[in-house]
C-alpha positions in Angstrom: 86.9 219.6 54.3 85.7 222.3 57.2 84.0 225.2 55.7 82.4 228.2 57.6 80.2 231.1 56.4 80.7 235.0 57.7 78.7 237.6 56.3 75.1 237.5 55.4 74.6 240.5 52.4 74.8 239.3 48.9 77.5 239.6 45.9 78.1 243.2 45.6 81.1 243.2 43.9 82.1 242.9 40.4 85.2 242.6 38.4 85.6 244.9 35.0 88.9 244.2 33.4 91.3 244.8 36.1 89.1 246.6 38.2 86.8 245.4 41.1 83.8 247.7 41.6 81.1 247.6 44.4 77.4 248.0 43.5 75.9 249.8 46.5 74.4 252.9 45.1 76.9 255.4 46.1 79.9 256.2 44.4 83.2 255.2 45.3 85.6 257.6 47.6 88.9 255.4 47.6 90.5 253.6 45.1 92.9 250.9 46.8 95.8 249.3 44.6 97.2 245.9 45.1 99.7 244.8 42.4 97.9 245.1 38.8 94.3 244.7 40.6 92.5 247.8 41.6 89.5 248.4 44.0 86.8 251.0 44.0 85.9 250.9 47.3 84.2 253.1 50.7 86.0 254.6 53.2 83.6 253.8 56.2 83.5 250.1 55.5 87.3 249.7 55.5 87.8 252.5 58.2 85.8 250.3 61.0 87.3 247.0 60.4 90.8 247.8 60.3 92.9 250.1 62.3 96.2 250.3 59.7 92.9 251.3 56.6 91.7 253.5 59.2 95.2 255.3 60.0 96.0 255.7 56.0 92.6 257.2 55.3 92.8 259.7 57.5 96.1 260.8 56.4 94.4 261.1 53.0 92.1 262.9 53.7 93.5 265.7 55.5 95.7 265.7 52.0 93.0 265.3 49.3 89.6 265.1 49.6 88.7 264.4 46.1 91.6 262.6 45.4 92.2 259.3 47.9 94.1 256.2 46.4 96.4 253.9 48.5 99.4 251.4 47.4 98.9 248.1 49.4 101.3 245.8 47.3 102.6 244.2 50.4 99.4 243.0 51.4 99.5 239.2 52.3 98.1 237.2 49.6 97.8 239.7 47.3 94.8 240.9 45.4 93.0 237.7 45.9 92.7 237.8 49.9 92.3 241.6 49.8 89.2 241.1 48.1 88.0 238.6 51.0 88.9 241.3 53.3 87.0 243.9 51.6 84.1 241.3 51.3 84.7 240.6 55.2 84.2 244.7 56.2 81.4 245.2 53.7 79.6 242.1 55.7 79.1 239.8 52.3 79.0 236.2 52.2 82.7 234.8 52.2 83.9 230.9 52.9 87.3 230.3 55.2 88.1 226.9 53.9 91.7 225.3 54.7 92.9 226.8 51.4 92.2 230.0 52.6 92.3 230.7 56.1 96.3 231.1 56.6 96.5 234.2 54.3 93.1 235.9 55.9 94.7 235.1 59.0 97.7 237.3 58.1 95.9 239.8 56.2 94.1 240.3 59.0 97.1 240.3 61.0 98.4 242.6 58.6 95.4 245.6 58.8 94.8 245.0 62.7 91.3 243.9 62.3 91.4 243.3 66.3 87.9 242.9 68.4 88.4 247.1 69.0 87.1 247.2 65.5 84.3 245.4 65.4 83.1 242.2 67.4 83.7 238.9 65.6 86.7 240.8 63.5 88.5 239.2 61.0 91.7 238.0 63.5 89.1 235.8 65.8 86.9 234.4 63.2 89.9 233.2 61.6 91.5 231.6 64.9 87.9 229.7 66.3 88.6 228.0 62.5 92.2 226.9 63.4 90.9 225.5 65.9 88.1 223.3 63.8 90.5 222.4 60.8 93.0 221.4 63.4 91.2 218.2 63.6 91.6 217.3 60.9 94.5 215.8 59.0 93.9 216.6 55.5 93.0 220.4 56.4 96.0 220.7 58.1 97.8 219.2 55.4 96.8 222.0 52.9 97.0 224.8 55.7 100.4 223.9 56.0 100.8 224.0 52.7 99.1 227.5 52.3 101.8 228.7 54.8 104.7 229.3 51.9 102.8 231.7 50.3 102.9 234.2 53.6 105.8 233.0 55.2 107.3 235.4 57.1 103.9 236.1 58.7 102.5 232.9 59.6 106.1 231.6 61.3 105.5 235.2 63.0 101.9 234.2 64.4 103.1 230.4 64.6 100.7 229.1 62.5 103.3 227.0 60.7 104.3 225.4 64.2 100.6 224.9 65.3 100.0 222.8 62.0 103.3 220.9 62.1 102.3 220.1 65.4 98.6 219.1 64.4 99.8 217.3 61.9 102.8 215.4 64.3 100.2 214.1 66.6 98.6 212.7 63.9 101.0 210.7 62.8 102.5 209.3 65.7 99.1 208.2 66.9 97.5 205.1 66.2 94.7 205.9 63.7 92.8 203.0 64.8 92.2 205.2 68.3 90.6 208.3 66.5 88.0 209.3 64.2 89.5 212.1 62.1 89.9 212.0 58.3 92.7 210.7 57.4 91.8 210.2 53.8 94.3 212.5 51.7 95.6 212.4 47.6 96.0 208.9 47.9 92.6 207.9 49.3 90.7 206.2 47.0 86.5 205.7 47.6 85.5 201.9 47.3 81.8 201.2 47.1 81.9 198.0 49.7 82.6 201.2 52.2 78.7 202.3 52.4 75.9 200.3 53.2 72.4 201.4 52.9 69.7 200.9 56.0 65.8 201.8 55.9 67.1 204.2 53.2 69.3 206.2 54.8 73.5 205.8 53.4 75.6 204.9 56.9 79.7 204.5 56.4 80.7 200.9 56.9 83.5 199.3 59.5 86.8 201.6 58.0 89.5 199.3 56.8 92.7 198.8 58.8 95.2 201.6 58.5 98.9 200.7 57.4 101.3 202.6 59.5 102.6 204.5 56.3 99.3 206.0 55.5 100.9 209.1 56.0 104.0 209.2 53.2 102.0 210.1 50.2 100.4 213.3 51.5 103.4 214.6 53.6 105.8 214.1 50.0 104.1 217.3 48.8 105.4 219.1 51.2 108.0 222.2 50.3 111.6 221.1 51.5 111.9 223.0 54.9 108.5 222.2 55.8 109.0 218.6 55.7 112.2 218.5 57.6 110.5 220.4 60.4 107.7 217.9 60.6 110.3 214.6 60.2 112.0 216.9 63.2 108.3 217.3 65.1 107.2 213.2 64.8 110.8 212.2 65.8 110.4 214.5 69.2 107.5 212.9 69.9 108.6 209.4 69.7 107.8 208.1 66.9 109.9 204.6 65.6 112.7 205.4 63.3 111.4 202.6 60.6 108.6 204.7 60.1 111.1 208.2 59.8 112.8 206.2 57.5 110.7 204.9 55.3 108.5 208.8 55.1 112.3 209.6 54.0 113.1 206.8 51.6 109.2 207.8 49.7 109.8 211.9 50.0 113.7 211.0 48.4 112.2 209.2 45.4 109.6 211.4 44.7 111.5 214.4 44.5 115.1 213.1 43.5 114.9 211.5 39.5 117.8 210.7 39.6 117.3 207.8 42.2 116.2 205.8 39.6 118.4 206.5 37.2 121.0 203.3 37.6 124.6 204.3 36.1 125.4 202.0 33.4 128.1 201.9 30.3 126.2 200.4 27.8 125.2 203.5 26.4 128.5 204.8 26.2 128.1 207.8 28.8 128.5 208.9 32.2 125.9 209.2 34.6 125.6 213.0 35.0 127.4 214.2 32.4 123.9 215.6 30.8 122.3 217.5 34.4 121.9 221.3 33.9 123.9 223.8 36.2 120.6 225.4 37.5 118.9 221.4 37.9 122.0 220.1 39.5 122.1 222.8 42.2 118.4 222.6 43.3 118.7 218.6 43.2 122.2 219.2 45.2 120.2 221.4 48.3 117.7 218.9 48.4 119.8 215.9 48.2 122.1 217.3 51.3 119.2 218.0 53.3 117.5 214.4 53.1 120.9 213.0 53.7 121.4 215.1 57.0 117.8 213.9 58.5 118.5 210.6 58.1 118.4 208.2 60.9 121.5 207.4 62.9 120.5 203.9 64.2 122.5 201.4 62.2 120.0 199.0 59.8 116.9 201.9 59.6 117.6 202.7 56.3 117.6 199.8 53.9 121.5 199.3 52.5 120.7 199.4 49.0 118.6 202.6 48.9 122.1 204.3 51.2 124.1 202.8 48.3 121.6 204.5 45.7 122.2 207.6 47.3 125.9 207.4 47.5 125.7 207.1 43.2 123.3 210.3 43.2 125.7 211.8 45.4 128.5 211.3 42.7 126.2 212.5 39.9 125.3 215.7 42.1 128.7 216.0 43.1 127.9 216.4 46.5 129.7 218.0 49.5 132.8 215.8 50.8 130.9 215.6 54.7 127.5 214.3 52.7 129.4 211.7 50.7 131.2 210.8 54.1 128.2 210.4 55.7 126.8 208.2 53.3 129.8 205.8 53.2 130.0 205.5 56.7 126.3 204.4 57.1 127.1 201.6 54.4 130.1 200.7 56.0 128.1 199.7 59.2 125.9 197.5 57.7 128.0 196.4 55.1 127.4 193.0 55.1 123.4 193.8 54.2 124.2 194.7 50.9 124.4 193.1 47.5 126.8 192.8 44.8 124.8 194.8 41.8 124.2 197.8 44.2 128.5 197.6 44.7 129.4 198.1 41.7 129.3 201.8 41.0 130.8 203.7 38.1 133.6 206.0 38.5 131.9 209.6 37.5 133.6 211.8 35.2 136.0 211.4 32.2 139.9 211.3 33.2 139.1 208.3 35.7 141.5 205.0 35.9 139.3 202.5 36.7 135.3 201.5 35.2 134.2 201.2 38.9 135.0 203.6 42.0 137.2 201.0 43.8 138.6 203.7 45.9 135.1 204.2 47.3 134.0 200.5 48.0 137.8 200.9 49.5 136.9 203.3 52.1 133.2 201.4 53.0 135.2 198.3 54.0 137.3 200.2 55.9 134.5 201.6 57.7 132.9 198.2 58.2 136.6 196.7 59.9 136.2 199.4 61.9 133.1 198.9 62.8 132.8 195.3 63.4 134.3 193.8 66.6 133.6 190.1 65.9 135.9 188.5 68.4 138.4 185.5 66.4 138.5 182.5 67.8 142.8 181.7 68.3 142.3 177.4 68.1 140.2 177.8 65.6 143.5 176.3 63.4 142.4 172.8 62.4 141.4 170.5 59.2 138.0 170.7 58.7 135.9 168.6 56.2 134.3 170.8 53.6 131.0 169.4 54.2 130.9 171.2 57.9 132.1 174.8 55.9 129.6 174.6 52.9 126.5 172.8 54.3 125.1 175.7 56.3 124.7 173.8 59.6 125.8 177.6 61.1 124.3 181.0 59.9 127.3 183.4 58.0 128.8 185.9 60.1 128.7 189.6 58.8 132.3 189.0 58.5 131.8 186.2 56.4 128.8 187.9 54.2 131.2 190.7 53.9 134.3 188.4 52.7 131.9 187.0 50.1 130.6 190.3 49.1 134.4 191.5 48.6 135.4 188.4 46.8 132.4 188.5 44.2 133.0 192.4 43.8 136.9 191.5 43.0 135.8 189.2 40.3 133.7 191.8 39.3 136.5 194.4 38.5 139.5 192.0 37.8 139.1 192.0 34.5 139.6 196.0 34.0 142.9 196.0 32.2 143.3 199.6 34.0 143.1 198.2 37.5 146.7 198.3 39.8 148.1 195.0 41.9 148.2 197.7 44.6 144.5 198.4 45.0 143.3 195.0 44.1 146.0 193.1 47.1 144.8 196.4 49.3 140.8 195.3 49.2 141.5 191.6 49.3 143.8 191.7 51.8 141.7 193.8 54.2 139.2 190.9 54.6 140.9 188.7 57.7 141.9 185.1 56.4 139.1 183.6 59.0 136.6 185.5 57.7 137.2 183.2 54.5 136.1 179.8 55.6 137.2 178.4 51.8 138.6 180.4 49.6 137.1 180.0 46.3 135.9 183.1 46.1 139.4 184.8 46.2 141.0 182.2 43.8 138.2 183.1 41.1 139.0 186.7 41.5 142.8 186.5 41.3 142.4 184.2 38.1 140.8 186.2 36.1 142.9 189.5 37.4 145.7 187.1 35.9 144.4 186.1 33.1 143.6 190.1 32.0 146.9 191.0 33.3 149.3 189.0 31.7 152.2 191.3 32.1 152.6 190.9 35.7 156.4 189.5 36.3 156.4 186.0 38.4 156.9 188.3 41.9 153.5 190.3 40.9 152.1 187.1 40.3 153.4 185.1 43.6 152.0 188.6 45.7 148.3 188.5 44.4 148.4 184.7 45.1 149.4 185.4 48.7 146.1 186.4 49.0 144.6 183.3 48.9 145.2 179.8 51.4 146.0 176.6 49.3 144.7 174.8 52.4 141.1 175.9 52.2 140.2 175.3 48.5 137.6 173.6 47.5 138.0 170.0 45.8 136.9 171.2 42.5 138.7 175.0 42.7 142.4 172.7 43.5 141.6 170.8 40.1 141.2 173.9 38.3 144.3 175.4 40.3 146.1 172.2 40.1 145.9 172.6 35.9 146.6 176.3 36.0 149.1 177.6 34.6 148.8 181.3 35.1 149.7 180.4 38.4 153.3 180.4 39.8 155.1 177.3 39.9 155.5 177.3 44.1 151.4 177.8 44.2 150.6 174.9 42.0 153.3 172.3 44.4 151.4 174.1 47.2 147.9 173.1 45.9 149.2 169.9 44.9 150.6 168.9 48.8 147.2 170.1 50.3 145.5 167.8 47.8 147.9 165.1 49.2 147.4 165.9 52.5 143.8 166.4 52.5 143.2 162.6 50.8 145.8 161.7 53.5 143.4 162.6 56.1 140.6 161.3 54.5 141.8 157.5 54.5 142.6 158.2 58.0 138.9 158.8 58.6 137.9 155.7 56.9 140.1 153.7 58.9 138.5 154.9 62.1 135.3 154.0 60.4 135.9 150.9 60.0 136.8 150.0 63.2 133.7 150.9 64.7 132.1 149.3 62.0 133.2 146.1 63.1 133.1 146.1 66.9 129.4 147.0 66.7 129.6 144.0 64.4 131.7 142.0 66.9 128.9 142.9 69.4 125.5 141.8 67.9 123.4 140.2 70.8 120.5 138.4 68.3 121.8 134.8 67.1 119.2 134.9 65.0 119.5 137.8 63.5 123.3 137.3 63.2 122.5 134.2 61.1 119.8 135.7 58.6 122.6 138.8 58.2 125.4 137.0 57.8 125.7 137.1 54.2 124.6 140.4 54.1 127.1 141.7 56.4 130.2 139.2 55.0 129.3 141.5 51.6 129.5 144.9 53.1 132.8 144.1 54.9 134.1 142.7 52.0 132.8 146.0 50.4 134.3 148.1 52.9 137.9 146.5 52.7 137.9 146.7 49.0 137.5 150.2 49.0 139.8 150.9 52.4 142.6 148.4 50.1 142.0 151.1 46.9 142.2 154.1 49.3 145.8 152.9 50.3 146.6 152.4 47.4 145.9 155.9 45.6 147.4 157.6 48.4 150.7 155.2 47.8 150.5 156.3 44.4 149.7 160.0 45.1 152.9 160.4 47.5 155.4 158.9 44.8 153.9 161.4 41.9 154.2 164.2 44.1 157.9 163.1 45.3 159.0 162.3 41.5 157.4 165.7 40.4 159.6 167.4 43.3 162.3 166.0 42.2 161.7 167.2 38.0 160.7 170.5 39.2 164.0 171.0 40.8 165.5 170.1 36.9 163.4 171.7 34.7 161.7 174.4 36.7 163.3 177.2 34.8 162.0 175.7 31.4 158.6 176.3 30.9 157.9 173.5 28.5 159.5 171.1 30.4 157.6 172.0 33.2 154.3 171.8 31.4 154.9 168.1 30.4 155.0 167.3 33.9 152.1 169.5 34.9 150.0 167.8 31.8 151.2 164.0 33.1 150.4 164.7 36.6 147.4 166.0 35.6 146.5 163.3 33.2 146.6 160.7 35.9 144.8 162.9 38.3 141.7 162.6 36.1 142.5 158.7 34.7 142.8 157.6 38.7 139.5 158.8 40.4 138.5 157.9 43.9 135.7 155.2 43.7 133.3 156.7 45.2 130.4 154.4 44.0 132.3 151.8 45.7 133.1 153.3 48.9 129.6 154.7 48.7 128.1 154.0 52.7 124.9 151.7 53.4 122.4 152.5 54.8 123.7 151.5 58.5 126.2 153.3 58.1 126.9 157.2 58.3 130.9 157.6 57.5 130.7 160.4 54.7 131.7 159.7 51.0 135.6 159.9 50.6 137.7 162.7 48.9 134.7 164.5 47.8 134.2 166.9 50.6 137.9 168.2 51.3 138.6 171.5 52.9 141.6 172.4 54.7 141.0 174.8 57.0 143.4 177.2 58.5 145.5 173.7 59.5 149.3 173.9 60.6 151.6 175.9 58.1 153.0 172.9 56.3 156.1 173.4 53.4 156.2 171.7 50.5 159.5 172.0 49.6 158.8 173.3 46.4 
């Protein structure tokens, strides 16, 4: 840390109780008050240092002679830098240290201890060490620092600026380039950094500097401080990453309740317990991080916005700040996870467990936010394997549909939760950004299942929600066998099941015909000979399992035309209609597709029937039913 020296005499003074005397042989002819602290002092001393002493003496003295005391409570610093000062004009020993120098500098200031009253006065001894501790980064750190003490003074002699700037160059340079100390509260001394040579300790090679070496120290700054420093690096270029993440640390360190994750396990609402006086200061400081924040759209990681959007519940933050915070999630939606989602409804005369109304309004920032452009042919079958095997990277669309469906399943089960509001969020996810629709049908399931009063209309709106054409093989089993479903739903399932093995045999036969003109065509005799066998079993093979095909899809169209024909009977009997849901059912699972048989070799690559089936967003077909 810089240090410098003024004065040469030796300790003169003395403290006795609450009184600081001076020792120089002659008595005292001034007694100076600041606050409780009082100082027996000499006029001449003071009197040519300082023109404001030298002014208030002389008034005195044309008063009293005998009698001269003064009241300097406003003094800078208070007691403790006066009695620098009166070190200063008596010419003993004093240190300016970075701790020190910003409250001599307004004292000074503050008597006029200009070069008219003395060469090498107080005001220019303390501005050549500005200048040294400048270079520095940890003395400007604790000048700065110093500066709340005097406030209105050193913003009045700009001393805050010139250290906010000091310190902005700083940071935005690349520490690599420069030589000052950069080692603040977080530096720690290893002994592998000092080597010894011929005796004499030299400072080894410094280790490579992270570009966040400068977090720690700047967190201790006051409030206002720090935003005028974020304010001074951002001017000067500096990337927003690095903003963000100075903002992320300064945020945790000085709001608690960041990591304090809402829960209901303990009964109670997050907040509930926050003194009035706690909650306000937390309030002021939350708004002003929240207003420095980045713009640019993925700076701040989406999980730490949603973190803040919970404290700004418990806070109960301004409407703009809470705004704010759900429009930034909103635009980068589809970066988020589930757990973060789910936040608690604050308060006590609340509807829901979760704040549905708020993940309402995030989505609807994200819609309007996101411009993916829909493909119009994009109507076709498409095998399941091409949806689910990940040949093509999600879409934030996509991400986002999943995100919404898990966070439905999520709050389906809250008994208190309307058909309005749960339609309203599923429904504002597009029905392409679903590429199978698993995730809805697991969502509306269990909203069924904890809402069995919904009437059969209820019912048949929330299952609008879904497509029967792009469920998976195993979710149209499981809807197939449902009977919290609507009668119409289940046919619906049960034709796109048809359809979709339909479709599949279709594929086969295609197959097969390639299969054996590349057969037809084999140009080695030989070859042809040694293979024959082999090849006379696969085809046999093949047509076995192209003959059983056929023949479950026969069977599968006569079910589903008998079952049309009993649920136009016994549809308004519930028991009837579960006998024929049960029998269907019971030969679903007795009847598998072979797939061991129909299994391909290894010359072939037609993929395994039936068990990669996804309709998706095919032609609107009726079943009748």
């Amino acid at each position: 840390m810089a240090c410098i020296r003024l004065g040469s005499k030796t300790e003169v003074f003395h403290l006795e109780g609450q009184s600081w005397l001076c020792s120089t042989g002659l008595p005292s002819d001034i007694i100076i008050e600041v606050g409780d602290t009082t100082f027996h002092l000499h006029k001449f001393p003071l009197l040519s240092r300082s023109g404001v002493l030298e002014n208030l003496i002389g008034e005195l003295s044309g008063e009293d002679e005998k009698k001269c005391t003064l009241q300097l409570h406003d003094i800078p610093g208070g007691a403790k830098t006066f009695l620098l000062v009166a070190k200063f004009c008596y010419g003993v020993k004093i240190e300016l240290t970075a701790l020190n120098v910003v409250s001599l500098r307004c004292a000074a200031e503050y008597f006029r201890m200009t070069e008219e009253y003395g060469e090498g006065n107080l005001i220019l001894q303390t501005e050549n060490f500005f200048n040294e501790i400048f270079g520095y980064w940890t003395d400007s750190i604790k000048a700065l620092e110093t500066c709340e003490e005097v406030l209105p003074l050193a913003e009045e002699l700009h001393i805050v600026t010139r250290c906010i700037n000091s310190l902005a160059i700083k940071a935005c340079a690349d520490p690599s380039l420069f030589s000052w100390p950069m080692s603040g509260r977080s530096a720690v001394q290893s002994p592998d950094e000092t080597v010894f040579w011929n005796g004499i300790r030299t400072a080894t090679k410094p280790h490579p500097v992270s570009e966040d070496w400068w977090y720690e120290d700047v967190s201790f700054l006051r409030l206002p401080l720090y935003k005028r420093l974020i304010l001074a690096v951002g001017s000067r270029g500096m990337k927003p990453e690095r903003i963000s993440g100075s903002l992320v640390y300064y945020a945790k360190r000085h709001l608690p309740l960041l990591g304090r994750q809402s829960s209901f396990q303990n009964g109670n609402r997050a907040g509930s317990t926050i003194s009035a006086p706690y909650d306000v200061n937390q309030r002021k400081i939350f708004e002003d991080i929240v207003e420095i924040l980045p713009n640019e759209k993925g700076i701040i990681p989406t999980n730490f916005l949603l973190r803040l959007l919970r404290t700004s519940m418990i806070l109960h933050a301004s409407p703009s700040c809470r705004e704010n915070l759900e429009k930034r999630v909103g635009a980068q939606l589809d970066q988020a996870a589930l757990e973060d989602l789910l936040i608690p409804n604050m308060g006590y005369s609340v509807e829901t467990l979760y704040d549905i109304d708020c993940v309402q309004r995030i989505l609807d920032h994200f819609m309007l936010a996101d411009h993916e452009p829909v493909d119009p042919n994009s109507n076709s079958i498409v095998d399941e394997g091409q949806l689910m095997g990940g040949s093509h990277s999600l879409t934030p669309m996509t991400m986002v549909a999943n995100l919404v469906d898990g966070y439905l399943a999520e709050v389906a089960p809250d008994v208190n939760l309307k058909v309005l509001k749960f339609q309203s969020l599923a429904a504002a996810i597009p029905d392409y950004a679903r590429p199978i629709d698993d995730g809805i049908y697991r969502a509306i399931d269990i909203f069924l299942k904890a809402h069995p009063w919904l009437t059969d209309s209820e019912k048949e709106q929330i299952c609008r929600l879904m497509n029967c054409q792009k469920l998976s093989l195993e979710a149209s089993t499981h809807a197939a066998q449902n009977e919290r479903l609507p009668l119409r739903v289940i046919v619906q399932v049960l034709f796109f099941e048809q359809l979709r093995l339909r479709t599949s045999v279709a594929g086969w036969f295609f197959v097969s015909d390639n299969l054996e003109n590349s057969q037809n065509h084999s140009g080695n005799l030989a070859l042809a000979r040694s293979d024959a066998p082999i090849q006379a079993g696969n085809s046999l093979n093949h047509l076995v399992t192209v003959d059983d095909m056929r023949d479950r899809v026969s069977e599968l169209e006569k079910e589903c035309f008998s079952m049309k024909q009993e649920i136009d009977r016994l549809a308004n009997t519930k028991g009837s209609w579960n006998t024929v849901l049960k029998r269907f059912a019971g030969k679903l699972k007795s009847k598998p597709c072979d797939t061991n048989a129909s299994e391909p070799h290894n010359n072939s690559k037609a993929p395994p029937p039936s068990t990669e089936p996804v309709v998706n967003g095919g032609e609107n077909h009726e079943n009748g039913g």
